[in-house]
N, C-alpha and C positions, 0 to 999 in steps of 0.2 A: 538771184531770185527775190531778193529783199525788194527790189526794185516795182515787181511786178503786185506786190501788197502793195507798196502805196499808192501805184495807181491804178488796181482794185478799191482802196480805202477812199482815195480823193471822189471815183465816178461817183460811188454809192454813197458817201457824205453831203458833198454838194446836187447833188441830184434831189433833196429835198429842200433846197434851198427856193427853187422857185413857187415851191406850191406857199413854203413858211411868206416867203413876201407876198404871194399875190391875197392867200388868208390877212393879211396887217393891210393890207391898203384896202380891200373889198370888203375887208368884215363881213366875208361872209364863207359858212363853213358848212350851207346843206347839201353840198355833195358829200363831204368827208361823212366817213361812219367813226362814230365814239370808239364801238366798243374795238375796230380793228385800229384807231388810234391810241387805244388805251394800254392794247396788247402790244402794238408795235414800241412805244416809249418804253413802258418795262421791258421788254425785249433788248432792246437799244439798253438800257442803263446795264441791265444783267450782262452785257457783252463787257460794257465798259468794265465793269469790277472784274470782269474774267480777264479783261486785258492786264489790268493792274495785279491780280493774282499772277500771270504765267509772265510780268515783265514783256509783254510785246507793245512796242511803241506803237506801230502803226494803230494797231486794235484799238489800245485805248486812245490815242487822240480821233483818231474817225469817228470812235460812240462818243467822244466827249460832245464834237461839236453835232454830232447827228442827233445826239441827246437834247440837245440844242435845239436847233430848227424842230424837231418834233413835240418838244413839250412847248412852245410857242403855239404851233397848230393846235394842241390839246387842248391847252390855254384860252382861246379863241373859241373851238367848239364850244367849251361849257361855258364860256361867258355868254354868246352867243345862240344857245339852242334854243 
């Protein structure tokens, strides 16, 4: 079953990979909404500590890097708005 987390965790991690690259080469972020980028990063970090609390590998490496690609996006919005 361990199995079927990690490739739950890879879809849903890298799955915001393309939007964090196409935000860095286009500079441009007026589709994205702040406030559901602002919600979703806290979202994402609070997993991540929850993974590191209950010791679940997959968990916390998928927020780590999803924490990743999304505070890039954020990062962008507010330099950008």
């Amino acid at each position: 079953m361990a199995f079927i987390g990690w490739i739950a965790a890879a879809l849903t991690t890298f799955s915001f990979l393309p939007q964090a690259i196409k935000t860095v080469k286009e500079k441009n972020t007026s589709g994205i909404s702040l406030g559901m980028y602002s919600m979703f990063t806290a979202g994402v970090f609070l997993w991540m500590v929850y993974g590191f609390i209950i010791g679940d590998i997959p968990l916390m490496l998928s927020n780590i890097v999803t924490f990743l690609f999304a505070s890039i996006v954020l990062t962008m919005k507010l330099k950008y708005k």
